[in-house]
C-alpha positions as MATLAB code, in Angstrom:
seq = 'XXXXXXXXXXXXXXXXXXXXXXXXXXXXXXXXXXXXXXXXXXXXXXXXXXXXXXXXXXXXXXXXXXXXXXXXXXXXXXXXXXXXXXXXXXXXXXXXXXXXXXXXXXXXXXXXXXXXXXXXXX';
ca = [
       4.180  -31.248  -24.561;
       3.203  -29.541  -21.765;
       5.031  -31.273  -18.986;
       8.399  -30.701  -21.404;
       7.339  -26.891  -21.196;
       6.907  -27.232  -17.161;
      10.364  -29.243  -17.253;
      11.825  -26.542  -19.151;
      10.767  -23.594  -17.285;
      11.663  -25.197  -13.476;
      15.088  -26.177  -15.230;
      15.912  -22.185  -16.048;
      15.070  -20.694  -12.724;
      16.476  -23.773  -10.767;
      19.553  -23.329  -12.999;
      20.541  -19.897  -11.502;
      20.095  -21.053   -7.867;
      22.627  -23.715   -8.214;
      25.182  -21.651   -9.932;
      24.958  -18.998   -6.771;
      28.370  -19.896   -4.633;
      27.060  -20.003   -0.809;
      30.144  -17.367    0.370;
      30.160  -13.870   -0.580;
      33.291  -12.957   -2.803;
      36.218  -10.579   -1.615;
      34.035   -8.133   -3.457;
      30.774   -8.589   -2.200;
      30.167   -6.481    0.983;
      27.903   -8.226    3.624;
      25.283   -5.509    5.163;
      26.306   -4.222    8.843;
      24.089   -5.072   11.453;
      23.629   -0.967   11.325;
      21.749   -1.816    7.709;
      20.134   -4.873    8.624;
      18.683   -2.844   11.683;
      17.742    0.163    9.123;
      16.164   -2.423    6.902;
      14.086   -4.248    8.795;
      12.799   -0.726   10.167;
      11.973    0.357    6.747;
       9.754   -2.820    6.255;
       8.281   -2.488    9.488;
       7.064    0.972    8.481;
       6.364   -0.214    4.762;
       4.144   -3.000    6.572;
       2.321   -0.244    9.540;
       2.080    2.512    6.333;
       0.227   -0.701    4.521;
      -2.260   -2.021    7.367;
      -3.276    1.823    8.125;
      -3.903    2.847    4.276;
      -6.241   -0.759    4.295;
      -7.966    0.038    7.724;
      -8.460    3.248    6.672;
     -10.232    2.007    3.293;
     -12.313   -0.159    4.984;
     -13.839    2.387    6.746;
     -14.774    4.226    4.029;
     -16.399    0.891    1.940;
     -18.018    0.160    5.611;
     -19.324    3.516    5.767;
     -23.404    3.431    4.181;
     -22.800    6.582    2.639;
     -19.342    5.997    1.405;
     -19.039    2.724    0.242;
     -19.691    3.814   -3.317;
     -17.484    6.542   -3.290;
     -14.726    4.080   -5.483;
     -12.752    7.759   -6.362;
     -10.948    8.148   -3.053;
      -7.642    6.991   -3.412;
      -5.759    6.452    0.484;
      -2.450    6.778    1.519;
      -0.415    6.787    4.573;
       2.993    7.610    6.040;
       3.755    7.564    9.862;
      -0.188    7.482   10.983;
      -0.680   10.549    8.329;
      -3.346    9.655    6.565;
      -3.707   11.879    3.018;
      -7.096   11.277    1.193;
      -7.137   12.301   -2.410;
      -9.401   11.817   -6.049;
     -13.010   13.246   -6.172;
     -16.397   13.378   -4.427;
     -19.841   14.717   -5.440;
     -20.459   17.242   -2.414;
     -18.031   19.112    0.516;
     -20.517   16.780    2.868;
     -18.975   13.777    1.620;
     -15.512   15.120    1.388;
     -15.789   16.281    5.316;
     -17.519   12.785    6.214;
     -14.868   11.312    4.649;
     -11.946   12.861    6.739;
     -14.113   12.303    9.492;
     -14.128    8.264    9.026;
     -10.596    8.669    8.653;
      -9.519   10.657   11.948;
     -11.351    7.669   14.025;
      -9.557    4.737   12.607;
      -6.666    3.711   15.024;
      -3.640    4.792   14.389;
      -4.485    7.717   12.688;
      -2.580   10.779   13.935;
      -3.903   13.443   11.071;
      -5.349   13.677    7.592;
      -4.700   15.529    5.112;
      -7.981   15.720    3.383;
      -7.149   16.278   -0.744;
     -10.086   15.589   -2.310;
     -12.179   17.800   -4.805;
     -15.756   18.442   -4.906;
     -16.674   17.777   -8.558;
     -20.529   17.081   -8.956;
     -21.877   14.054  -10.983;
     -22.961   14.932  -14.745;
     -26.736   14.325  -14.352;
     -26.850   12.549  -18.007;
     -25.685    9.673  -16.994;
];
């Protein structure tokens, strides 16, 4: 039973490959090499925007005072590096911009994170 389920489900996304005709239609546009060139520079950037945001995270988790700070959410666009969620103190919101600036690539941060103290009944 199972190998007619696996039969079944490689048959319906094989099926859609073979019906695809190898030649565009007199509709279909081909992309420029203007829009090729702008898309492979938007994935280049998507990738760079990607690898700095994870550098940048690892610096924090490698950090001894930071690594449990799991509320510090990362992002990145053109080496600017925007920090944002919550921390328990304005120490560990500074050291945390601080981690930031010295990972390569970094040209700024934008450092959005709020001080909000733990409730002590935990």
């Amino acid at each position: 039973m199972k190998t007619l389920i696996a039969v079944a489900v490689a048959a319906a996304f094989a099926l859609p490959a073979f019906a695809q005709t190898s030649t565009p239609s007199a509709q279909e546009k081909l992309p420029t090499a203007e829009e090729r060139a702008k898309n492979r520079e938007t994935v280049s950037s998507s990738a760079s925007n990607a690898a700095l945001t994870t550098k940048v995270k690892s610096a924090l988790a490698n950090d001894s005072g930071m690594g449990t700070m799991t509320s510090i959410n990362v992002d990145s666009d053109k080496g600017v590096v925007t920090l944002k969620g919550k921390v328990d103190s304005a120490a560990a919101k500074k050291k945390a911009e601080e981690i930031a600036k010295k990972v390569e690539g970094v040209k700024s941060v934008k450092n959005q994170l709020r001080v909000e103290a733990k409730d002590k009944q935990s």
